[in-house]
ZAVO-160731 format. One record per residue (C-alpha): residue in three letters; z, x, y. Coordinates in steps of 0.1 Angstrom, whole numbers, plus 5000, padded with zeros to 4 digits. Layout:
ZAVO-160731
<tise residu="Ala" up="Z" east="X" north="Y"/>
...
//
This chain:
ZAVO-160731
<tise residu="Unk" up="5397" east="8663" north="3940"/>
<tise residu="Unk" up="5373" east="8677" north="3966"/>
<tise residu="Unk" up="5357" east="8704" north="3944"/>
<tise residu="Unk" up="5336" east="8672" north="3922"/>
<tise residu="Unk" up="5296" east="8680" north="3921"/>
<tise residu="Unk" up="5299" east="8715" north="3936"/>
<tise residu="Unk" up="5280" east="8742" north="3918"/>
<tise residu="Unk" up="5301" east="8768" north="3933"/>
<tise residu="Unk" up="5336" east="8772" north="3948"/>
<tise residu="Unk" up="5340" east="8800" north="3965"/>
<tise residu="Unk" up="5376" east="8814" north="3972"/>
<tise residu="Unk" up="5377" east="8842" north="4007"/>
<tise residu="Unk" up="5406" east="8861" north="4010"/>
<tise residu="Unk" up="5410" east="8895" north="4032"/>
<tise residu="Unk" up="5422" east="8930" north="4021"/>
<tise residu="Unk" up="5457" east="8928" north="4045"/>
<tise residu="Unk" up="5464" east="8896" north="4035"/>
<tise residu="Unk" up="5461" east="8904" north="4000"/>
<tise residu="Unk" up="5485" east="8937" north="4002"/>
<tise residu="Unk" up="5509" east="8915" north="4021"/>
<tise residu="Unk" up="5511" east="8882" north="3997"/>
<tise residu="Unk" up="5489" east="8894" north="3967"/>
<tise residu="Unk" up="5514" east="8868" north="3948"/>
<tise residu="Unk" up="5502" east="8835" north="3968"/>
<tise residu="Unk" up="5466" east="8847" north="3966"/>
<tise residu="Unk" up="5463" east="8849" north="3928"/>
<tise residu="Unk" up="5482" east="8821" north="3925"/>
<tise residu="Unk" up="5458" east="8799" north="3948"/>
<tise residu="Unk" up="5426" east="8812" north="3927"/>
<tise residu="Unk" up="5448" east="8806" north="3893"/>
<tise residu="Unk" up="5452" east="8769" north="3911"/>
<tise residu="Unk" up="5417" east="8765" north="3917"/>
<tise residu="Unk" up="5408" east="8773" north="3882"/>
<tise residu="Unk" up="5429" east="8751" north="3864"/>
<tise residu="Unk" up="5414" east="8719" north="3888"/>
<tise residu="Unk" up="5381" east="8734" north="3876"/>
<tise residu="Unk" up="5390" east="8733" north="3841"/>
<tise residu="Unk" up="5411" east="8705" north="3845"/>
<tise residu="Unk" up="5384" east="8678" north="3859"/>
<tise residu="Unk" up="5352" east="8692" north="3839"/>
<tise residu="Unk" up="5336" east="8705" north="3875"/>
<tise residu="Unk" up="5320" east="8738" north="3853"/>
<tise residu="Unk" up="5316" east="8752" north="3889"/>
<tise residu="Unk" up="5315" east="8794" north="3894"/>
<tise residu="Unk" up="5345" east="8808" north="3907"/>
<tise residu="Unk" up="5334" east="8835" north="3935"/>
<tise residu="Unk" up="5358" east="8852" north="3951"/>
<tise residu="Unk" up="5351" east="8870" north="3988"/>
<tise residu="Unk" up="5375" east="8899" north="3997"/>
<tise residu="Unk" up="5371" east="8901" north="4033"/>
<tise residu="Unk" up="5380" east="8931" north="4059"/>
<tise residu="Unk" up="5372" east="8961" north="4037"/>
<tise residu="Unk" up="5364" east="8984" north="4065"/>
<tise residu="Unk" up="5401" east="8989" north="4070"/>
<tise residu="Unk" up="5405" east="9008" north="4042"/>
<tise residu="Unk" up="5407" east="9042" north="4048"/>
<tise residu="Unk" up="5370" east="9058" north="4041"/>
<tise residu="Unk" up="5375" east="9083" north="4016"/>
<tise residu="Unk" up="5400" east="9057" north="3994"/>
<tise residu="Unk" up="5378" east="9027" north="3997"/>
<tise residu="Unk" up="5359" east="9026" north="3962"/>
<tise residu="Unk" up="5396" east="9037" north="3947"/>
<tise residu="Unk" up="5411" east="9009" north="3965"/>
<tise residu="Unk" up="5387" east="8981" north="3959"/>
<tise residu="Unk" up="5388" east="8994" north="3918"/>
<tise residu="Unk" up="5423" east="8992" north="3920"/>
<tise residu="Unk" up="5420" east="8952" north="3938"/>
<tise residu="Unk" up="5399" east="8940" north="3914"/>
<tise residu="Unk" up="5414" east="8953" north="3880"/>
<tise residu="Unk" up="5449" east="8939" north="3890"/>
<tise residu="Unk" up="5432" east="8906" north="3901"/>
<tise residu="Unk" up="5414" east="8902" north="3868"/>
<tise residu="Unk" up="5444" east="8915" north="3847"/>
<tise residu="Unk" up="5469" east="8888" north="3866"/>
<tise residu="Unk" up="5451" east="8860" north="3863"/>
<tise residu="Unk" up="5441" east="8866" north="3826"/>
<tise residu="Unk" up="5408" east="8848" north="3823"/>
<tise residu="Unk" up="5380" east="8847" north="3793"/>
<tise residu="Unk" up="5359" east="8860" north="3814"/>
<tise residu="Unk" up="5363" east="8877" north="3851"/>
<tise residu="Unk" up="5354" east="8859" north="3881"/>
<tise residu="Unk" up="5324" east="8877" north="3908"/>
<tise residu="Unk" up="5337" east="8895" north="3934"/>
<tise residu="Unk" up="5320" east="8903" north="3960"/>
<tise residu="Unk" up="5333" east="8928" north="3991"/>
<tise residu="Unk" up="5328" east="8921" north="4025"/>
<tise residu="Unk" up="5337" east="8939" north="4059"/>
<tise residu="Unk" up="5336" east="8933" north="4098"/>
<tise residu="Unk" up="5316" east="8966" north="4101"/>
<tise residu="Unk" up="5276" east="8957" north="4101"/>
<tise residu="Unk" up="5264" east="8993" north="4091"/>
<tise residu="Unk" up="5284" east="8989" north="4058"/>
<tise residu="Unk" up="5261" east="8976" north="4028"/>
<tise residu="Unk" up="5291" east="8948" north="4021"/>
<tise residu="Unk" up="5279" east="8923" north="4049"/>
<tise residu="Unk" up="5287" east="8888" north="4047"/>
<tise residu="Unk" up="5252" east="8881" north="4046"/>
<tise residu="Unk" up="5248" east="8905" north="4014"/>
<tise residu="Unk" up="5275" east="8887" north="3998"/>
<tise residu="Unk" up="5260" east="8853" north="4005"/>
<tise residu="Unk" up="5226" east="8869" north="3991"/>
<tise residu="Unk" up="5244" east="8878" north="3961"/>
<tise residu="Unk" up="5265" east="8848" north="3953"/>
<tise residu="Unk" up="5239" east="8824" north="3964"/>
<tise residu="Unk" up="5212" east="8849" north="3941"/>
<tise residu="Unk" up="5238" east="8842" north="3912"/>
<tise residu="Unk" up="5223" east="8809" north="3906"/>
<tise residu="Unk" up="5188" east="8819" north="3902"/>
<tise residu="Unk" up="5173" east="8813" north="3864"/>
<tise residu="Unk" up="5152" east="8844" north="3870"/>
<tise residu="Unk" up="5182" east="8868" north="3883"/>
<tise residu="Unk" up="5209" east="8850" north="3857"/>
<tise residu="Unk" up="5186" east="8863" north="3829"/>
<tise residu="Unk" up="5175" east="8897" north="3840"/>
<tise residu="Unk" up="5211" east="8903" north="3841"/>
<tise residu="Unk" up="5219" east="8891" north="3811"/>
<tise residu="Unk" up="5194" east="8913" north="3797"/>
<tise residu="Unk" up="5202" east="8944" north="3813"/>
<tise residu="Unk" up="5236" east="8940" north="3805"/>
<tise residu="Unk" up="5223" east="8939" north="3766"/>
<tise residu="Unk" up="5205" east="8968" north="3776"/>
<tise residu="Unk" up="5229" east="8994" north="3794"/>
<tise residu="Unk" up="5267" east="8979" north="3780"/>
<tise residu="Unk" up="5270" east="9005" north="3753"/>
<tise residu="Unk" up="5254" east="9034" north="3773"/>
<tise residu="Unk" up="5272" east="9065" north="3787"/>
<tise residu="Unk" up="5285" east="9063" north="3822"/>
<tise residu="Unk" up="5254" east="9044" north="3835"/>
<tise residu="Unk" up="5241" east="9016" north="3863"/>
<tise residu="Unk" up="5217" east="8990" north="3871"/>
<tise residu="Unk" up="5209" east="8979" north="3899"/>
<tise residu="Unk" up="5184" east="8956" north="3911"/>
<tise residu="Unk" up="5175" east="8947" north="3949"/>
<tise residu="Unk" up="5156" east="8921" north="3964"/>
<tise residu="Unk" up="5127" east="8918" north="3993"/>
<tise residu="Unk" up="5154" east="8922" north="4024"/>
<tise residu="Unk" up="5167" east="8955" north="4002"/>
<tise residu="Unk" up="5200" east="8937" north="3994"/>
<tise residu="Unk" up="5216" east="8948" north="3959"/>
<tise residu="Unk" up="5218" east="8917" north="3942"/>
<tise residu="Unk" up="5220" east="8926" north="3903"/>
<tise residu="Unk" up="5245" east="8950" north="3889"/>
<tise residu="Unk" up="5253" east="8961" north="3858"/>
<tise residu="Unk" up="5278" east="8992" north="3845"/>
<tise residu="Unk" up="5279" east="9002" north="3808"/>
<tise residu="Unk" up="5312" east="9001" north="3796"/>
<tise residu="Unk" up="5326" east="9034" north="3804"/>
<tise residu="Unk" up="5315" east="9036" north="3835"/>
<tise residu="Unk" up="5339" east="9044" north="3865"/>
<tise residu="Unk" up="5341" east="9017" north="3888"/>
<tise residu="Unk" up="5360" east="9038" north="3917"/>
<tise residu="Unk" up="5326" east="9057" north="3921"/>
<tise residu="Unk" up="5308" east="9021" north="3930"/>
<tise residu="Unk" up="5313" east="9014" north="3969"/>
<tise residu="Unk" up="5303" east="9048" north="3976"/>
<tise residu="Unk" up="5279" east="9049" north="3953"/>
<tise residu="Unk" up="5263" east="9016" north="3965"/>
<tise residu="Unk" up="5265" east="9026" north="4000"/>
<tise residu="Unk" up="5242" east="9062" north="3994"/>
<tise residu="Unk" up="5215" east="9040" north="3971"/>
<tise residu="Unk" up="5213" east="9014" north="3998"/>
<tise residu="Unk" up="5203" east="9042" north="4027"/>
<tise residu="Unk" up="5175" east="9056" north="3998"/>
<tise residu="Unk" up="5158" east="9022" north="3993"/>
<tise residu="Unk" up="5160" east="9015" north="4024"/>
<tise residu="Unk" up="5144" east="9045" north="4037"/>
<tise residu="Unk" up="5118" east="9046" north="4005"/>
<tise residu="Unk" up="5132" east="9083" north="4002"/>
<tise residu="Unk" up="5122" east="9098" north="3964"/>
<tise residu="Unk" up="5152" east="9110" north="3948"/>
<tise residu="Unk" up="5162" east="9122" north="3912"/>
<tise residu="Unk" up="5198" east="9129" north="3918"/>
<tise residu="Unk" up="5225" east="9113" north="3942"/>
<tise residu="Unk" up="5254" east="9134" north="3944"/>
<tise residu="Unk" up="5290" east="9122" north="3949"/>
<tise residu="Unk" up="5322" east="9141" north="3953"/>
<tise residu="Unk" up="5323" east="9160" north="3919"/>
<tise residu="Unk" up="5294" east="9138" north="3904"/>
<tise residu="Unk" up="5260" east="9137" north="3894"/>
<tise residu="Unk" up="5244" east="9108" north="3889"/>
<tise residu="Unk" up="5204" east="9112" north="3876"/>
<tise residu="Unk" up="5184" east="9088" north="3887"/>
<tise residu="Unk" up="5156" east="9064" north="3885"/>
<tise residu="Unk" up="5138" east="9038" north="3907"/>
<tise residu="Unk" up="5109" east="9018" north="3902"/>
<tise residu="Unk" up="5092" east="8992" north="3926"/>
<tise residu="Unk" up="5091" east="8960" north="3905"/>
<tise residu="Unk" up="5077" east="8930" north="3935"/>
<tise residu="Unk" up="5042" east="8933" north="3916"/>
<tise residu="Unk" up="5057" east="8914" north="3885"/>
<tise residu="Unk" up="5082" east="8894" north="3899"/>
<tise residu="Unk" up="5082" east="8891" north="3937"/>
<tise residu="Unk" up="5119" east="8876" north="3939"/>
<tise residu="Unk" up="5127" east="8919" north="3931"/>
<tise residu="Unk" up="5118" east="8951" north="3948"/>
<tise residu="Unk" up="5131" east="8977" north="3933"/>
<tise residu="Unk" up="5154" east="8987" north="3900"/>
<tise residu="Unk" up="5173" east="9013" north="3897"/>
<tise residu="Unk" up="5189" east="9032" north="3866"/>
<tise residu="Unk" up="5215" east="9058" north="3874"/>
<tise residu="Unk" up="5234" east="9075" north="3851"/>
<tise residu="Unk" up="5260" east="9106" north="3848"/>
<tise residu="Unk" up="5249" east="9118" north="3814"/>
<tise residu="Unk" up="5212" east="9101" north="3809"/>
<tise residu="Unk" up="5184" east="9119" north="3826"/>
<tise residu="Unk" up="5144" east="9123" north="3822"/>
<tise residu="Unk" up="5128" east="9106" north="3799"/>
<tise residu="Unk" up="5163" east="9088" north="3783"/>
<tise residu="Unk" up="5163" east="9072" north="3817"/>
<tise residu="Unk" up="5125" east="9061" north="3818"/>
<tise residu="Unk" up="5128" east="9047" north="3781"/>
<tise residu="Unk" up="5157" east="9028" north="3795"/>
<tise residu="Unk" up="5137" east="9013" north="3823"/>
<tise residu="Unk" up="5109" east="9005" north="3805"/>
<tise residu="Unk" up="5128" east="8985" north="3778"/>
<tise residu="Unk" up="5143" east="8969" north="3814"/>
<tise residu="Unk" up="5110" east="8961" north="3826"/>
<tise residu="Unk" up="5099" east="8949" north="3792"/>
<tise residu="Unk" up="5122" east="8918" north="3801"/>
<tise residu="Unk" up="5102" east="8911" north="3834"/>
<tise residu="Unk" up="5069" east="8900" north="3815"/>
//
């Protein structure tokens, strides 16, 4: 029973292995769940799905849509377990470190609620994201409304981490046939664990944005 007083087990798995013995791989984290349940050790389940470089480039967000949906549907929990990407490739914004970030972020009271709050916020919107990133510029809060289309994310993720990064104003980020208004606002002044949220959105532009972001920012004070 080696999982006793962790907060966290956390469950790495690579993108070949998991085409070649997908089986095994849900049946481990199904495993580990049960023990979990089993013993009372109410740790979080985070899973790491290593190596996504070597997915072809203009499949990836396809791909990794496709992984996680068929993980979530096979191992038919109440709720779905995080899932965070990672790759060998350091210009990618799916670094091990930005996973740790995120997973270890996860266990923040101030980040657990924003979330909670935007996800109250955005869940029923059309085709719309949050994201939220911290000091080091590292995503570590997002949110989709419910009809939102999770193949666009890694790409998606990848062209708003190159904008905050680079502090470039935008109001738009195209991608393949999409449009995606957006908005970003610089948040560190009122809590200095952020630095900047973001509100994107296929259908919601202007001011339907900024209302949106205020009500986000509301949550802050």
């Amino acid at each position: 029973v080696s999982f006793e007083n962790a907060n966290a087990i956390i469950y790495i798995f690579d993108y070949p292995s998991y085409i070649e013995n997908s089986e095994d791989i849900i049946n481990d984290i199904r495993r580990i769940c049960e023990i979990n349940k089993k013993y009372e050790f109410n740790a979080q389940i985070i899973l790491f799905l290593h190596k996504i470089d070597l997915i072809l480039a203009q499949k990836i967000g396809f791909k990794l849509s496709i992984v996680k949906k068929q993980i979530n549907k096979l191992l038919n929990l109440p709720e779905e377990l995080d899932l965070y990407y990672t790759s060998l490739h350091p210009n990618l914004i799916y670094t091990i470190y930005n996973a740790l970030s995120g997973a270890i972020g996860s266990f923040s009271e101030d980040i657990s609620k924003l979330k909670v709050n935007i996800r109250k916020i955005i869940e029923n919107l059309p085709k719309t994201i949050c994201l939220v990133s911290n000091q080091s510029n590292n995503i570590i809060i997002q949110e989709i409304s419910n009809d939102f289309d999770t193949s666009t994310i890694y790409n998606l993720n990848e062209k708003i981490y190159k904008t905050i990064s680079s502090n470039e104003e935008i109001k738009a980020i195209s991608l393949e046939s999409k449009i995606f208004y957006t908005i970003f606002k610089n948040i560190s002044d009122i809590n200095s664990n952020f630095k900047t949220i973001m509100l994107l959105s296929e259908t919601l532009e202007g001011d339907s944005l900024s209302e949106k972001l205020s009500l986000i920012k509301k949550e802050l004070n």
